[in-house]
MIBALO-293808 format. One record per residue (C-alpha): residue number from 1; residue in one letter; x, y, z. Coordinates in nm, 3 decimals. Layout:
BEGIN
<pt><nr>NUM</nr><rest>A</rest><x>X</x><y>Y</y><z>Z</z></pt>
...
END
This chain:
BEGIN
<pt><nr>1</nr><rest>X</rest><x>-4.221</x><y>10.319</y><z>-14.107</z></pt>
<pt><nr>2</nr><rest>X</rest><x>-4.476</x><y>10.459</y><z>-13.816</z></pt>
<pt><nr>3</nr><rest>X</rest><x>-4.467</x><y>10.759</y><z>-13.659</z></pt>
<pt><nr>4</nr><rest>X</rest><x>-4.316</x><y>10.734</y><z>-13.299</z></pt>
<pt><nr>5</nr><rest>X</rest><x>-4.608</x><y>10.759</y><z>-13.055</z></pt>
<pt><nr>6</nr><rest>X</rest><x>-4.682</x><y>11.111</y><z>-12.932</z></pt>
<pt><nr>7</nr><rest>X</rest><x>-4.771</x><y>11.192</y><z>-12.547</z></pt>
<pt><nr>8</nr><rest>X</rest><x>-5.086</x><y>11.200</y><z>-12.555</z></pt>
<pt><nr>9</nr><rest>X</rest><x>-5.119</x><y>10.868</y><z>-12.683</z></pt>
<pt><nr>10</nr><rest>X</rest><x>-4.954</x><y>10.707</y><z>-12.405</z></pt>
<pt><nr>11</nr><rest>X</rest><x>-5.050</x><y>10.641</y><z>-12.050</z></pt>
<pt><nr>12</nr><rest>X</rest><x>-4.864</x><y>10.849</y><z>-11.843</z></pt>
<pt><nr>13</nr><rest>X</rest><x>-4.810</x><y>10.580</y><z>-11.555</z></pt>
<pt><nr>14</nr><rest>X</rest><x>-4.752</x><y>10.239</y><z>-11.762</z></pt>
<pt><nr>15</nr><rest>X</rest><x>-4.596</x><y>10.445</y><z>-12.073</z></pt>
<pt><nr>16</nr><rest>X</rest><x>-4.783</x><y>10.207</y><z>-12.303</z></pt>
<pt><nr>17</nr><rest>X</rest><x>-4.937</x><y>10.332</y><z>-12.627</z></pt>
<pt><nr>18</nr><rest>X</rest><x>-5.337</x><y>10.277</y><z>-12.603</z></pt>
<pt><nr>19</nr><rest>X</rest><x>-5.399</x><y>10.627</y><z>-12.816</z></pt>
<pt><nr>20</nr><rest>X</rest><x>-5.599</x><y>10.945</y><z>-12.691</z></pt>
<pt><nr>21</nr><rest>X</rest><x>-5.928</x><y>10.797</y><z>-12.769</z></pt>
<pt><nr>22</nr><rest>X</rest><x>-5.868</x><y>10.532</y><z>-12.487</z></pt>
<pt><nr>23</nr><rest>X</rest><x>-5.711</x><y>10.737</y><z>-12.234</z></pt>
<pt><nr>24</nr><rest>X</rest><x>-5.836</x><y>10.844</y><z>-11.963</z></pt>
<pt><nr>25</nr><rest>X</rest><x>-5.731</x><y>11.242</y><z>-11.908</z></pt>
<pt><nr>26</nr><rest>X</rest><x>-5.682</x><y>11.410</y><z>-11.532</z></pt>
<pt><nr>27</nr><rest>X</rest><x>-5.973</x><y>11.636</y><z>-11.481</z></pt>
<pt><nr>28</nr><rest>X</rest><x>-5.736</x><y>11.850</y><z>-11.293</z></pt>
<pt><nr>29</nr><rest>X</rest><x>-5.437</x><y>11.982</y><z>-11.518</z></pt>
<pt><nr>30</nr><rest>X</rest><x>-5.628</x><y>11.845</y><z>-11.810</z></pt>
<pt><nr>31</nr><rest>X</rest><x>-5.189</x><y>11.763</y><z>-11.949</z></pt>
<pt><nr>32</nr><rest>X</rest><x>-5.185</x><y>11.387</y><z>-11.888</z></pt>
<pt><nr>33</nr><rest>X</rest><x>-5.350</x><y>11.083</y><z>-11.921</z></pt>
<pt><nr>34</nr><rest>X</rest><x>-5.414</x><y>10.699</y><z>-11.815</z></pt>
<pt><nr>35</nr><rest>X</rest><x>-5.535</x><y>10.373</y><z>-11.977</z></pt>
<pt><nr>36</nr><rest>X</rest><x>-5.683</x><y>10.322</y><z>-11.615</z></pt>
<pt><nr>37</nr><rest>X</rest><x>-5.822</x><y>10.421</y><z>-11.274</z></pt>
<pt><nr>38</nr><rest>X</rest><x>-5.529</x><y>10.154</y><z>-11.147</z></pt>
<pt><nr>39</nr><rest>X</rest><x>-5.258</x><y>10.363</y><z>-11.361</z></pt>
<pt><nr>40</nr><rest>X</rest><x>-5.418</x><y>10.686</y><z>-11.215</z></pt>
<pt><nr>41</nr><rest>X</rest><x>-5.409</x><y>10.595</y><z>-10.906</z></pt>
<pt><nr>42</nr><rest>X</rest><x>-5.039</x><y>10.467</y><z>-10.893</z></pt>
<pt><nr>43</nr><rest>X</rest><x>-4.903</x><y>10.742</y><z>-11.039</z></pt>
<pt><nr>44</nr><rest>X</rest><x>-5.077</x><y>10.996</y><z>-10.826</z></pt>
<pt><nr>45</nr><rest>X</rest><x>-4.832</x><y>11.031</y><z>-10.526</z></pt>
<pt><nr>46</nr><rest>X</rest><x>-4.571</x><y>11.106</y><z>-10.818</z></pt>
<pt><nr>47</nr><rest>X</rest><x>-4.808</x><y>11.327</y><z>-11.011</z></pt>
<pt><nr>48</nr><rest>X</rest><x>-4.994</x><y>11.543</y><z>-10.711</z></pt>
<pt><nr>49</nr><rest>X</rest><x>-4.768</x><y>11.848</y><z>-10.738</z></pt>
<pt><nr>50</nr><rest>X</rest><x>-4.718</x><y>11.903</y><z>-11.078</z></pt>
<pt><nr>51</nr><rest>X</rest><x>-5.095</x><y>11.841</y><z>-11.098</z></pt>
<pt><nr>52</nr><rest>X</rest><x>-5.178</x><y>12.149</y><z>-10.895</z></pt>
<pt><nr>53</nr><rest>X</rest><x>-4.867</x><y>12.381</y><z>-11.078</z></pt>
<pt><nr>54</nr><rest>X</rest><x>-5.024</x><y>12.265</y><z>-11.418</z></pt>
<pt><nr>55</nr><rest>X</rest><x>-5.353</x><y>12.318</y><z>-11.278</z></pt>
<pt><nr>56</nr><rest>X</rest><x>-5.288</x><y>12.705</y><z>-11.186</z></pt>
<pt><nr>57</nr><rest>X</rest><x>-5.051</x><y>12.778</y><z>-11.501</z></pt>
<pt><nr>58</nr><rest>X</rest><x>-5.403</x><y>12.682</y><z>-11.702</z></pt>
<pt><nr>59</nr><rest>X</rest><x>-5.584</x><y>12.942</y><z>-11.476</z></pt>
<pt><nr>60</nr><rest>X</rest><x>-5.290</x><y>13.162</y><z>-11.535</z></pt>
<pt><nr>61</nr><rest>X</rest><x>-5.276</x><y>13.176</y><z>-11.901</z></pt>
<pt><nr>62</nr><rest>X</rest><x>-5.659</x><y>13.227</y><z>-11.921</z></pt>
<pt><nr>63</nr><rest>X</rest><x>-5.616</x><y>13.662</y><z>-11.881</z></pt>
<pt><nr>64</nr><rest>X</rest><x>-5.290</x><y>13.631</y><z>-12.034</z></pt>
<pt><nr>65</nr><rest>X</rest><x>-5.296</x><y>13.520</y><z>-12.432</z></pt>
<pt><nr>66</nr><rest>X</rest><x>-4.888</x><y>13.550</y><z>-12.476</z></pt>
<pt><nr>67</nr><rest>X</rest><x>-4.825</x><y>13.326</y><z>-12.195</z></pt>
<pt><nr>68</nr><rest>X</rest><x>-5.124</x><y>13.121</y><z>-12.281</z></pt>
<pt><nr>69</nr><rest>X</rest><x>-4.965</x><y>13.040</y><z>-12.636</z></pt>
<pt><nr>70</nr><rest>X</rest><x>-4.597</x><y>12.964</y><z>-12.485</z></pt>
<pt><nr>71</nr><rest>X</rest><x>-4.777</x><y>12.730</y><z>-12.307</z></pt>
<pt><nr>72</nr><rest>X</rest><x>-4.966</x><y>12.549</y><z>-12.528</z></pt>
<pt><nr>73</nr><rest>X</rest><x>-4.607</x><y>12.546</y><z>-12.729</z></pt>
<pt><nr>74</nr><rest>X</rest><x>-4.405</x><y>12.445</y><z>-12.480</z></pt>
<pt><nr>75</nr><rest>X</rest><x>-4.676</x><y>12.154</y><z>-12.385</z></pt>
<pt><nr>76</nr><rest>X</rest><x>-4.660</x><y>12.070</y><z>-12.792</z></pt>
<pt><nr>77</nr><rest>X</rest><x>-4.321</x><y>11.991</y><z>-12.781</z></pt>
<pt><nr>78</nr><rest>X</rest><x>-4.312</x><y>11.826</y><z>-12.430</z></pt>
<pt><nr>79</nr><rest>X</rest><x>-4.546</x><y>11.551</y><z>-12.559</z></pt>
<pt><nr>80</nr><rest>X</rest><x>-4.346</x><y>11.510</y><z>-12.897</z></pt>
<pt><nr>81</nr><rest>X</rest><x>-4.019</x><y>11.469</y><z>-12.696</z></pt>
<pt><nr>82</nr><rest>X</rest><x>-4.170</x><y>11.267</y><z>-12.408</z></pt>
<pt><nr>83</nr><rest>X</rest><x>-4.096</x><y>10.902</y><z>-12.451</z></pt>
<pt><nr>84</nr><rest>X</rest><x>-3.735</x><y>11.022</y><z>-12.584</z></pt>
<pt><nr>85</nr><rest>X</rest><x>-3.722</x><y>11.258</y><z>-12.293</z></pt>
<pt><nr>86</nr><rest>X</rest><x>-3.680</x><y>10.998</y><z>-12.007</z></pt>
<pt><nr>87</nr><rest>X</rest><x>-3.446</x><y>10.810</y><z>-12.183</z></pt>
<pt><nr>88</nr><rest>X</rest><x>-3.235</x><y>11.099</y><z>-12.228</z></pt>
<pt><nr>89</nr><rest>X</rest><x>-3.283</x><y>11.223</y><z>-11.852</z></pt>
<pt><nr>90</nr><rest>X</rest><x>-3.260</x><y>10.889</y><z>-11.723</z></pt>
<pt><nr>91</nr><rest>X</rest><x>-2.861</x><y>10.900</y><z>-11.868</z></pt>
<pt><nr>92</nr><rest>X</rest><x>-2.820</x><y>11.201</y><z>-11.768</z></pt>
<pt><nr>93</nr><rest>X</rest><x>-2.897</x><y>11.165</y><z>-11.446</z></pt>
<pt><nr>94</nr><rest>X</rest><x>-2.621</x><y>10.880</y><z>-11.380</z></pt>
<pt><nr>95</nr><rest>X</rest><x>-2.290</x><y>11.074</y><z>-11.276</z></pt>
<pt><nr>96</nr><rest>X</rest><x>-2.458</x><y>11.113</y><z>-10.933</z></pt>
<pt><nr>97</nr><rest>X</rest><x>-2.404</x><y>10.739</y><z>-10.846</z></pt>
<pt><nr>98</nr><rest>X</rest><x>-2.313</x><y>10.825</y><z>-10.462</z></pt>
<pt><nr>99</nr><rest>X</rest><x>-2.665</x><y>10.988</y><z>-10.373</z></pt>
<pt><nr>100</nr><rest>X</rest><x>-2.940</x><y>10.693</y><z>-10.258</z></pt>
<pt><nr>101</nr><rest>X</rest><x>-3.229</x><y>10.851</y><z>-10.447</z></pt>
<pt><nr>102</nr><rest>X</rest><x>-3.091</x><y>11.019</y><z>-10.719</z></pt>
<pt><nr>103</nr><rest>X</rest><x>-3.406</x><y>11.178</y><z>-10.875</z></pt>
<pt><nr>104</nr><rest>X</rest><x>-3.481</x><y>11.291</y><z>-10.493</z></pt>
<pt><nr>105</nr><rest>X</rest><x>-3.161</x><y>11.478</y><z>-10.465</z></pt>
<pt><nr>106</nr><rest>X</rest><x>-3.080</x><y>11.635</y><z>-10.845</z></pt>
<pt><nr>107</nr><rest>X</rest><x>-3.278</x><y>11.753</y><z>-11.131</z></pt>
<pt><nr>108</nr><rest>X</rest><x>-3.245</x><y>11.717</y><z>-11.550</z></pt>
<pt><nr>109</nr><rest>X</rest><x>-3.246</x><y>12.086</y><z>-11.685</z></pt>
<pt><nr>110</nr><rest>X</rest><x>-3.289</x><y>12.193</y><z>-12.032</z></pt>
<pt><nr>111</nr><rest>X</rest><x>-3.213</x><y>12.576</y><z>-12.147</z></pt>
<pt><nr>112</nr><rest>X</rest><x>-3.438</x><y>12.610</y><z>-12.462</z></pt>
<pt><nr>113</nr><rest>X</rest><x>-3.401</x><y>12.879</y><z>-12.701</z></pt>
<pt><nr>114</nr><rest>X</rest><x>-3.763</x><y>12.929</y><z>-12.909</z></pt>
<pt><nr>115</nr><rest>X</rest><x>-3.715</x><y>12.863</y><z>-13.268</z></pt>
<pt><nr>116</nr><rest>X</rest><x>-3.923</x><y>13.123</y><z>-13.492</z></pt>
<pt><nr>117</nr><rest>X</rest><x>-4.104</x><y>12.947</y><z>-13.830</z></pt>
<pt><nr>118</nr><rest>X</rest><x>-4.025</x><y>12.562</y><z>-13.676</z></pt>
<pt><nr>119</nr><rest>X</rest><x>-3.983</x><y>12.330</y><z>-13.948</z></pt>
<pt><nr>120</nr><rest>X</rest><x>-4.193</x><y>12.064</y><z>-13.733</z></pt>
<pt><nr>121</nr><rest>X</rest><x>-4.334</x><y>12.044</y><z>-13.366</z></pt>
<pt><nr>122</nr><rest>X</rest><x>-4.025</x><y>11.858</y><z>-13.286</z></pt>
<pt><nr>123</nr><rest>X</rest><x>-3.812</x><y>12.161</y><z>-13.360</z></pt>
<pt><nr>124</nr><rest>X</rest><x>-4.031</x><y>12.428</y><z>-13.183</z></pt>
<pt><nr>125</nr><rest>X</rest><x>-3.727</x><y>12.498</y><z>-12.924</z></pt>
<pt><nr>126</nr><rest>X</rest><x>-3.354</x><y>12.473</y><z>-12.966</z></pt>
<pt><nr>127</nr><rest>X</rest><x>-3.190</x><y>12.298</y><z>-12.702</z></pt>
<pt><nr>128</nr><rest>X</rest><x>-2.889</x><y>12.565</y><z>-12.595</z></pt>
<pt><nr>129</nr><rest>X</rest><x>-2.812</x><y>12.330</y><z>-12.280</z></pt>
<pt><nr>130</nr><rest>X</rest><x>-2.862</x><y>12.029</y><z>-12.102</z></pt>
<pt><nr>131</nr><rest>X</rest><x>-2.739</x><y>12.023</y><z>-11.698</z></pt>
<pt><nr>132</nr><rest>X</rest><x>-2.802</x><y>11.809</y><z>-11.435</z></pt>
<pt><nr>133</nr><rest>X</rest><x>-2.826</x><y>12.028</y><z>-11.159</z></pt>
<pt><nr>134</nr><rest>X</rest><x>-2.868</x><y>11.978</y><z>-10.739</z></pt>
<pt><nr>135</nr><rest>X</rest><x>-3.218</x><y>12.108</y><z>-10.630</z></pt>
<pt><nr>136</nr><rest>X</rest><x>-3.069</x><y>12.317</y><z>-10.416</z></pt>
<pt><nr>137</nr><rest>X</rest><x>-2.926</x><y>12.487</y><z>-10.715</z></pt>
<pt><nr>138</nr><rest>X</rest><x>-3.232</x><y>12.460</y><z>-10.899</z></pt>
<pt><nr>139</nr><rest>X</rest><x>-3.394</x><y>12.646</y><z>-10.600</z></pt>
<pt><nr>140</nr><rest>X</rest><x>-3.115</x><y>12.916</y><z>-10.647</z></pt>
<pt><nr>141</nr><rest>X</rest><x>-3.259</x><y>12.959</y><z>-11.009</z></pt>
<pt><nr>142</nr><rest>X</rest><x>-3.602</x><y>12.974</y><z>-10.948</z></pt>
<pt><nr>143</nr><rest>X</rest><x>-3.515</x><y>13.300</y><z>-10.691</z></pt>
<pt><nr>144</nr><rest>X</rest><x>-3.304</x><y>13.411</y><z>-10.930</z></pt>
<pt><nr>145</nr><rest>X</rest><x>-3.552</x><y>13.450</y><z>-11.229</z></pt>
<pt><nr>146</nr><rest>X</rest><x>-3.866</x><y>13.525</y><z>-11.029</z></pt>
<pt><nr>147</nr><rest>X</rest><x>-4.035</x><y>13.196</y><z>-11.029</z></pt>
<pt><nr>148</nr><rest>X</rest><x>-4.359</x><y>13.291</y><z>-10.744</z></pt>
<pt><nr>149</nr><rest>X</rest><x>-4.296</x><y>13.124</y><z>-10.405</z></pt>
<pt><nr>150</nr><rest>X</rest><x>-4.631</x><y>12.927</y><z>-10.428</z></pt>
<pt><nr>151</nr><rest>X</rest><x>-4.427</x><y>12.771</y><z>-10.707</z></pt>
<pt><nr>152</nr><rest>X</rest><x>-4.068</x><y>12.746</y><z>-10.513</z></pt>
<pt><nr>153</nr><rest>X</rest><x>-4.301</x><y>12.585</y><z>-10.218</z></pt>
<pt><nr>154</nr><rest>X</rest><x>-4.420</x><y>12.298</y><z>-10.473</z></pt>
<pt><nr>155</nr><rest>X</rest><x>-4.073</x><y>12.263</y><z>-10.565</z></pt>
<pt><nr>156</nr><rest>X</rest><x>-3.951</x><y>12.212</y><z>-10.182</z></pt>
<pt><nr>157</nr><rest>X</rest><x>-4.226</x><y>12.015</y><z>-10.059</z></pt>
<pt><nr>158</nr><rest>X</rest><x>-4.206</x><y>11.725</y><z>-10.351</z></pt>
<pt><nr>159</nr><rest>X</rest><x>-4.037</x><y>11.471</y><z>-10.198</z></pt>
<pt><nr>160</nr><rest>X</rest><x>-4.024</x><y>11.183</y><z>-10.422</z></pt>
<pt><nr>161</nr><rest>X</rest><x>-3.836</x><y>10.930</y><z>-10.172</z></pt>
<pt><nr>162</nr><rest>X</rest><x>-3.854</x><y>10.568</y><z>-10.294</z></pt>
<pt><nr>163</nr><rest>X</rest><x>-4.050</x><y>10.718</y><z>-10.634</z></pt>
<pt><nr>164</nr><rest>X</rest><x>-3.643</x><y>10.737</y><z>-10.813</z></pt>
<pt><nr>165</nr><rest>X</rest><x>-3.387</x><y>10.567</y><z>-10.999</z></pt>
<pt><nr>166</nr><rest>X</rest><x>-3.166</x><y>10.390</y><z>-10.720</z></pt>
<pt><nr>167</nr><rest>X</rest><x>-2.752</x><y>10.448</y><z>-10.722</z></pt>
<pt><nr>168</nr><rest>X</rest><x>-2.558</x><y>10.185</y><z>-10.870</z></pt>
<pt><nr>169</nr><rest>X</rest><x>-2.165</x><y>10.189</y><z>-10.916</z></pt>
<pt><nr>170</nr><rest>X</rest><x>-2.108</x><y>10.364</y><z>-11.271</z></pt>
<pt><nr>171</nr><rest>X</rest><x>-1.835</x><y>10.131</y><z>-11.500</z></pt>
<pt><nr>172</nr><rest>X</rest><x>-1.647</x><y>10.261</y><z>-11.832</z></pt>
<pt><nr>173</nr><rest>X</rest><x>-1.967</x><y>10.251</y><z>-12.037</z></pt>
<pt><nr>174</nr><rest>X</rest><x>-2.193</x><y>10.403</y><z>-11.809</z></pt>
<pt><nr>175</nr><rest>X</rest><x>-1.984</x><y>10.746</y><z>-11.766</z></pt>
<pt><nr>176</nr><rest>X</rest><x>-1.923</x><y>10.734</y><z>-12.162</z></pt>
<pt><nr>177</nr><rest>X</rest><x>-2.308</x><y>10.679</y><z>-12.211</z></pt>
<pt><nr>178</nr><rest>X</rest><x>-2.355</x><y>10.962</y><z>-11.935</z></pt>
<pt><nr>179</nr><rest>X</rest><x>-2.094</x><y>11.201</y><z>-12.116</z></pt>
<pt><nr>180</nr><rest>X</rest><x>-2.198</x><y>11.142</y><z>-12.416</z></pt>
<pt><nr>181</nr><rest>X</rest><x>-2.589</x><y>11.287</y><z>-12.346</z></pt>
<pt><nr>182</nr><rest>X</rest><x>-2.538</x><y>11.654</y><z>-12.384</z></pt>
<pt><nr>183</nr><rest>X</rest><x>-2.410</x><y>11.692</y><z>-12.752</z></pt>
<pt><nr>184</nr><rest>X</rest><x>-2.605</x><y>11.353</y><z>-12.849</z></pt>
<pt><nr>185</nr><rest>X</rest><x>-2.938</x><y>11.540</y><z>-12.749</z></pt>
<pt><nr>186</nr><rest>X</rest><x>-2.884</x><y>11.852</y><z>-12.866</z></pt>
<pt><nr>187</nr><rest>X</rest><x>-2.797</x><y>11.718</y><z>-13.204</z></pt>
<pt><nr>188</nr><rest>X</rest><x>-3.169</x><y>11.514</y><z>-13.196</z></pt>
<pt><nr>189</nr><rest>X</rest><x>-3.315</x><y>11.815</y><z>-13.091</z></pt>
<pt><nr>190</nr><rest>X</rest><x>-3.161</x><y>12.051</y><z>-13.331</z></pt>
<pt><nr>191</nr><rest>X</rest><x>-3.248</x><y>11.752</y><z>-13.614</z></pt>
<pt><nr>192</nr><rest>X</rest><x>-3.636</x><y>11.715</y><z>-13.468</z></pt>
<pt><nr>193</nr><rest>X</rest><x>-3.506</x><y>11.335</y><z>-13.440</z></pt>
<pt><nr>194</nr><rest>X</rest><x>-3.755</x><y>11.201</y><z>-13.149</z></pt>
<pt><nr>195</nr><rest>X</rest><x>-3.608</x><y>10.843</y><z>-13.235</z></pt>
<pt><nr>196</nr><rest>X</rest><x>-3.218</x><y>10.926</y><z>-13.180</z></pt>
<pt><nr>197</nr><rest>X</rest><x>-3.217</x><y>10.781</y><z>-12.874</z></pt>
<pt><nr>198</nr><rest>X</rest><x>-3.308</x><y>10.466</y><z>-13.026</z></pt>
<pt><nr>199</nr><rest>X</rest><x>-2.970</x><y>10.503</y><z>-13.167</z></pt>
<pt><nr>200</nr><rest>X</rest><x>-2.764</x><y>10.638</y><z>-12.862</z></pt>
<pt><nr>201</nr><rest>X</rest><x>-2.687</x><y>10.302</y><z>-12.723</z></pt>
<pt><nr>202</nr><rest>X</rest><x>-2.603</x><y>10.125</y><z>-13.019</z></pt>
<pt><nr>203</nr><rest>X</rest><x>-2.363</x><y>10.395</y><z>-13.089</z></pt>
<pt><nr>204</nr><rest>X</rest><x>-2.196</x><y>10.411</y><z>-12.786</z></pt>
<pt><nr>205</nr><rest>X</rest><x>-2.141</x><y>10.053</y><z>-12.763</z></pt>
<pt><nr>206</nr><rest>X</rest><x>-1.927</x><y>10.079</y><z>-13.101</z></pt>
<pt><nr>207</nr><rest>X</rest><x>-1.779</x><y>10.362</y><z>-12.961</z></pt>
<pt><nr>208</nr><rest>X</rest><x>-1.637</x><y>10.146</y><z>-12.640</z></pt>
<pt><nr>209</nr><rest>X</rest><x>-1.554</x><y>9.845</y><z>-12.872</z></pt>
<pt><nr>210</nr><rest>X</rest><x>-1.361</x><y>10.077</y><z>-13.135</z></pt>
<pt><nr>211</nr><rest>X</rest><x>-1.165</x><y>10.239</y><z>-12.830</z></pt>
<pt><nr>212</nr><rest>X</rest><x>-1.079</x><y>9.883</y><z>-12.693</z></pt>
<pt><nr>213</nr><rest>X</rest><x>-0.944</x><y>9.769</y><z>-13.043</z></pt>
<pt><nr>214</nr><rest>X</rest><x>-0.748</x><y>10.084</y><z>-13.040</z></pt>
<pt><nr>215</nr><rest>X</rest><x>-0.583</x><y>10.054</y><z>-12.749</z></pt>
<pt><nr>216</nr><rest>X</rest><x>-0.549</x><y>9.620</y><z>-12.780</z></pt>
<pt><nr>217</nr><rest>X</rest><x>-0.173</x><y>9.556</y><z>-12.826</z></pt>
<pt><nr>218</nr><rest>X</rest><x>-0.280</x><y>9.375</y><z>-13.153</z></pt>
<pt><nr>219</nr><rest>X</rest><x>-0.364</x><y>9.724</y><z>-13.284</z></pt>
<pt><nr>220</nr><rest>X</rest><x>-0.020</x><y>9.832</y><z>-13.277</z></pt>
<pt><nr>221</nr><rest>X</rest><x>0.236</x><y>9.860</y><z>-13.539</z></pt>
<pt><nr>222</nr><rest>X</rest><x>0.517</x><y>9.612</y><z>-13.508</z></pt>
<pt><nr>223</nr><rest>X</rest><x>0.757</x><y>9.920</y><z>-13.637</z></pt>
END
């Protein structure tokens, strides 16, 4: 079996694998990369912000070697988990059904925990908890653990508008894929499975057809 395709071997825009060789990178945060100047370009109004934060978190961690190294970490696991990553955020993100854009109005939050002598780069950080939180309260946090107000002011100003997920109405298997995200990703995370969402909607899909034949009248004992 193949390895799953790390981040770095995709383009950022089309999510297609082309490998690093044949991607172009951004010569301004120097994180992600594109097969094309077309992919570049469409993904830039999405992109522009964390761009610039990435850009200035390089210049930051230049004087500063232990923030420099959590960086380079945290970017190592980022592009392990990132094709599993939107699946998992993408779930996540459903319960908020009544908002019109609903990656305009809420954010996917992860609390890692670093994991000393990682087995693998997919086990770097232990996943304590997954929220999906208002921006509003994600502003709140940022104040609340120090986060610079350049920063806070990227964070207000990115206004993704049409660039999200749009609401639809949420049936039985929706909410049970959507409840079912925190412990399911933790326990990937915790395994350094990159691939278990592969497996998420497979399971969940028995798990909706084994609660139906539960509760069928047929199931019943005739005692």
């Amino acid at each position: 079996m193949s390895d799953p395709p790390y981040g770095k071997d995709m383009c950022n825009y089309c999510m297609k694998v082309f490998g690093r060789d044949n991607l172009r990178t951004c010569a301004q945060c120097r994180f992600v990369r594109y097969c094309s100047r077309g992919c570049q370009r469409a993904a830039w109004s999405a992109h522009k912000k964390s761009c610039k934060t990435t850009k200035d978190l390089r210049e930051v961690t230049k004087s500063d070697r232990d923030v420099h190294i959590a960086n380079e970490k945290l970017s190592k696991w980022m592009n392990t988990w990132r094709m599993s990553l939107t699946s998992w955020s993408l779930w996540a993100l459903s319960p908020n059904a009544s908002e019109k854009d609903k990656l305009a109005t809420h954010c996917f939050v992860l609390h890692l925990d670093n994991r000393p002598d990682a087995p693998s780069p997919a086990q770097l950080f232990r996943l304590r908890e997954v929220a999906v939180l208002s921006r509003s309260r994600v502003h709140d946090l940022f104040i609340e653990h120090d986060v610079s107000q350049h920063h806070i002011d990227d964070f207000l100003t990115d206004l993704r508008g049409e660039n999200t997920v749009q609401a639809k109405e949420l049936d039985d298997i929706d909410r049970m894929i959507m409840d079912g995200v925190p412990h399911a990703f933790q326990a990937s995370v915790e395994a350094g499975n990159i691939t278990g969402h592969k497996q998420y909607l497979p399971f969940i899909a028995y798990s909706m057809a084994r609660a139906k034949a539960e509760a069928s009248p047929d199931a019943q004992d005739d005692s």
